[in-house]
C-alpha positions in Angstrom: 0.0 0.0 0.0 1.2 3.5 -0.9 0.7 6.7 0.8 2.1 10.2 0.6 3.5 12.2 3.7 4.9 15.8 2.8 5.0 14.8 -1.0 7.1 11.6 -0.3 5.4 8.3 -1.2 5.3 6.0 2.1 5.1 2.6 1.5 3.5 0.4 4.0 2.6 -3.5 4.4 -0.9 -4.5 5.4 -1.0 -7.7 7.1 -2.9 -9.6 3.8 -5.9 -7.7 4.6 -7.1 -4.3 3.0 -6.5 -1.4 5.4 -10.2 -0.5 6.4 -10.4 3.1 8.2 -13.5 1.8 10.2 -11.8 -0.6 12.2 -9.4 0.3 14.8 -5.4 1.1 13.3 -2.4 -0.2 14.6 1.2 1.5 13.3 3.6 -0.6 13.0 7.5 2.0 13.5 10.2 -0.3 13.1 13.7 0.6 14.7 17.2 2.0 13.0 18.5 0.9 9.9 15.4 -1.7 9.6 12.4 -1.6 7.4 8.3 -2.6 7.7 9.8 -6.3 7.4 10.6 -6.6 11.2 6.9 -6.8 11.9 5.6 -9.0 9.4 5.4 -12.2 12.3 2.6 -9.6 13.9 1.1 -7.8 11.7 -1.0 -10.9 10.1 -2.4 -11.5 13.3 -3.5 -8.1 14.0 -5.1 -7.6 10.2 -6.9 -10.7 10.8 -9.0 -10.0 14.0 -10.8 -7.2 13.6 -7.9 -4.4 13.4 -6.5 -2.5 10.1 -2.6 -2.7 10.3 0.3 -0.4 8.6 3.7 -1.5 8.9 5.5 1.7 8.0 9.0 2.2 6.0 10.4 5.6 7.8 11.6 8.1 4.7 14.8 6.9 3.4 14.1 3.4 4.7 12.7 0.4 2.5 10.8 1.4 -0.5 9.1 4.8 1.0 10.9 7.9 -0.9 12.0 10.9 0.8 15.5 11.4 3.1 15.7 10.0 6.5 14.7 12.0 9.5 17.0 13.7 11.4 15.4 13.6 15.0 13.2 11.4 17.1 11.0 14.5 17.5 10.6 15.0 13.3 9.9 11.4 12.9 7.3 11.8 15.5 5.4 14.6 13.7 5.9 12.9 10.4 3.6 10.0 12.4 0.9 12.1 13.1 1.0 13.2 9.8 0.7 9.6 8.9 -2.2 8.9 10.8 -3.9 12.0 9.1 -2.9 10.6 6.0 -4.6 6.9 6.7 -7.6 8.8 7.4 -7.9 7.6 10.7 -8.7 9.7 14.2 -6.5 7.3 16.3 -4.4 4.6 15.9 -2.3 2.4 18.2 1.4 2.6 17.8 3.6 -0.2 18.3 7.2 0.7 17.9 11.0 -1.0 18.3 13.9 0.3 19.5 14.2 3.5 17.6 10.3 3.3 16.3 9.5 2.8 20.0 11.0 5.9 21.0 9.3 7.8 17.9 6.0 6.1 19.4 6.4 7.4 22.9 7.1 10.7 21.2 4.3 10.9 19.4 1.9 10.0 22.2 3.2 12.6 24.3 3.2 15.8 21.8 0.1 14.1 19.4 -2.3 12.3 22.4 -5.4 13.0 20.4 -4.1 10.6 17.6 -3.1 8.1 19.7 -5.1 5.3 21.7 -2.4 2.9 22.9 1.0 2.3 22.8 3.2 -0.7 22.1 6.7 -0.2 22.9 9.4 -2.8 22.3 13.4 -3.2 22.8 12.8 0.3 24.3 14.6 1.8 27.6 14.9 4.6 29.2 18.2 6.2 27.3 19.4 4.3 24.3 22.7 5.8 24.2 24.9 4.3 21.0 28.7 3.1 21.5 31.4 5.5 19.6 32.4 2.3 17.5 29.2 1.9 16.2 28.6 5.4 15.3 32.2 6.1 13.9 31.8 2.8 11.6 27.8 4.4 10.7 29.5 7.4 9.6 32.1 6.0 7.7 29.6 3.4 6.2 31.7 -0.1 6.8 30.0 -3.1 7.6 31.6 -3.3 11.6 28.3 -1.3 12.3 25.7 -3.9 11.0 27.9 -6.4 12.3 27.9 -5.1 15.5 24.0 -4.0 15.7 23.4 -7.6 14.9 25.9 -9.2 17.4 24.8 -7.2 20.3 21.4 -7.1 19.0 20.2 -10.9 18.9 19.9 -12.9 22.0 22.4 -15.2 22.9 20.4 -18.3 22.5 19.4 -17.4 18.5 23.1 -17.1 17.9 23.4 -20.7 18.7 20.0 -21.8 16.5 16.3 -22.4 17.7 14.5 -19.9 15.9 10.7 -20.8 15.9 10.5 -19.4 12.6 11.3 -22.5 10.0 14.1 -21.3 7.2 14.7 -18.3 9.4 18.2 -17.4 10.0 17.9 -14.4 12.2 21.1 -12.8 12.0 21.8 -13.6 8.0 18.3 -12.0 7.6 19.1 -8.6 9.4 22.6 -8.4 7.6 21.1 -8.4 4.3 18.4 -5.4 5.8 20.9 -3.5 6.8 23.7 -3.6 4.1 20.0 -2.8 2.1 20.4 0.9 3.4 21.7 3.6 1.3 24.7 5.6 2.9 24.2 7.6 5.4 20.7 6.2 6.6 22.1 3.9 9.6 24.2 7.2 10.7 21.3 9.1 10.7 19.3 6.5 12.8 22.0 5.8 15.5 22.7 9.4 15.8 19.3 10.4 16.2 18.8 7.9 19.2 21.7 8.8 21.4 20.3 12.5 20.7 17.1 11.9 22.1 17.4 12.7 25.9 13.8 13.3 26.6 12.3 9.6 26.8 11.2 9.9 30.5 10.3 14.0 30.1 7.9 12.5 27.0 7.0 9.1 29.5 5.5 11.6 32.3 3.0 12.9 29.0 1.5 9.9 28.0 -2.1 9.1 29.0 -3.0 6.0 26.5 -2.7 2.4 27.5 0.9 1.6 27.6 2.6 -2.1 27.1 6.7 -2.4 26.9 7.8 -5.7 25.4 11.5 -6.1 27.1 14.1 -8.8 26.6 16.0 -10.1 29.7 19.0 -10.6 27.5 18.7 -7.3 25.6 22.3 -5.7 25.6 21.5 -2.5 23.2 18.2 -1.6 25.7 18.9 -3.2 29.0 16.0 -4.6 30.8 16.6 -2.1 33.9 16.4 1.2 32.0 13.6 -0.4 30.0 11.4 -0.6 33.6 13.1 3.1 34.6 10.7 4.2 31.5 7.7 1.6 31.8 7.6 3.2 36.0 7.4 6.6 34.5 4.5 5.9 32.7 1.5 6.0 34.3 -0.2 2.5 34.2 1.7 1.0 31.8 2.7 -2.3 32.2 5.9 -4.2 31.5 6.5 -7.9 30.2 9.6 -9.3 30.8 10.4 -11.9 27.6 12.9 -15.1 29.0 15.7 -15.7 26.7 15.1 -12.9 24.0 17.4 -10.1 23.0 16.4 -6.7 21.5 14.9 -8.1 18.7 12.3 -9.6 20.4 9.2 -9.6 17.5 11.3 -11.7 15.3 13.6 -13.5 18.3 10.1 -14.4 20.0 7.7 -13.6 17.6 4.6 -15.7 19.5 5.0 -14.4 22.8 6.1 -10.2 21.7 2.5 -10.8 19.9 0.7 -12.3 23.2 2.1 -9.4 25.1 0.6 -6.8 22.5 -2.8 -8.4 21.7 -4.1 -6.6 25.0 -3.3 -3.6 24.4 -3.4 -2.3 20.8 
């Protein structure tokens, strides 16, 4: 499905279903360097009981046109443009890593637009090590190596991915080299910026869920329950032997921790 935000077409998956503006939305943000394909082991789910689903590429990112977003903030307006844009009032946002942060964001400065929140692989700061910026910038391959290393539990680097065919850290290497230069930069850059998660966490007034990974070395588990406490009622599952990538590492139970809420 195609849309058009600031004169940029936006491309977005659907979950097999056609996007209906009657029933209730979900947005799906997905997190830096990454593309609408993270979701696609949730989205089907959602599209099929009784909810009308966008998986989102971010400017710059997969098939939508347009540059990449410099700041957590812009990315965040350019959501409740989206929203506009699906013709919706509301719509749930469920968000990873960087798309989690853009989601909290956006529910805090754009409340009227937004009924619930999903956050995921999310934390309190999400500050990025020098390497991994300093390889971005220079555009060498240690930085996807290292976003996938660091990013992917322990146990899937071993095997025993629920998924059949599904080699989890091939898979994201080939999304990421996928980028054009600059993009992953951007993305990294624009999350250690971002110093007002718990400022924006104090804002929020929709139904809140975080999805956290206990083995989750790029958004530790404790800063992830620093931000789910600073949000009022929001509640925080804990997923055993997942790392930040949670909706693809543990793509059945990220999806029973969401069903409740979005």
């Amino acid at each position: 499905m195609k849309l058009a935000v600031d004169d940029h077409a936006v491309f977005a998956t659907t979950g097999g279903a056609h996007f209906d503006p009657a029933k209730p939305a979900v947005i799906f943000l997905h997190g830096a360097g990454f593309d609408r394909t993270a979701w696609r082991l949730q989205t089907r789910w959602f599209a099929h009981h009784g909810r009308s689903v966008l998986a989102v590429d971010f400017p710059g990112h997969g098939w939508s046109e347009g540059e990449p977003l410099a700041s957590i903030g812009a990315m965040a307006d350019w959501t409740a443009k989206l929203i506009d844009t699906a013709g919706v009032k509301q719509a749930a946002l469920v968000g990873h890593s960087m798309g989690a942060l853009v989601a909290l964001d956006c529910a805090a400065r754009h409340g009227e637009k937004v009924r619930a929140l999903g956050l995921c692989g999310v934390a309190s700061e999400m500050p990025v090590h020098p390497e991994m910026l300093e390889s971005a910038k220079a555009n060498t391959l240690k930085v996807q190596e290292l976003m996938t290393f660091w990013g992917i539990g322990n146990a899937l680097h071993k095997g025993g991915m629920t998924s059949p065919g599904l080699w989890l850290r091939r898979e994201s290497l080939a999304v990421l080299s996928a980028n054009k230069p600059g993009v992953i930069h951007n993305d990294l850059a624009a999350c250690n910026a971002y110093k007002d998660a718990l400022a924006r966490a104090a804002e929020v007034k929709c139904p809140t869920v975080l999805v956290l990974g206990d083995g989750d070395l790029m958004t530790p588990l404790a800063k992830g329950k620093t931000l789910a406490a600073a949000i009022k009622g929001a509640v925080a599952v804990v997923i055993a032997d997942s790392g930040h990538f949670m909706m693809v590492e543990r793509p059945d139970e990220t999806l029973d921790a969401l069903k409740s809420y979005v």
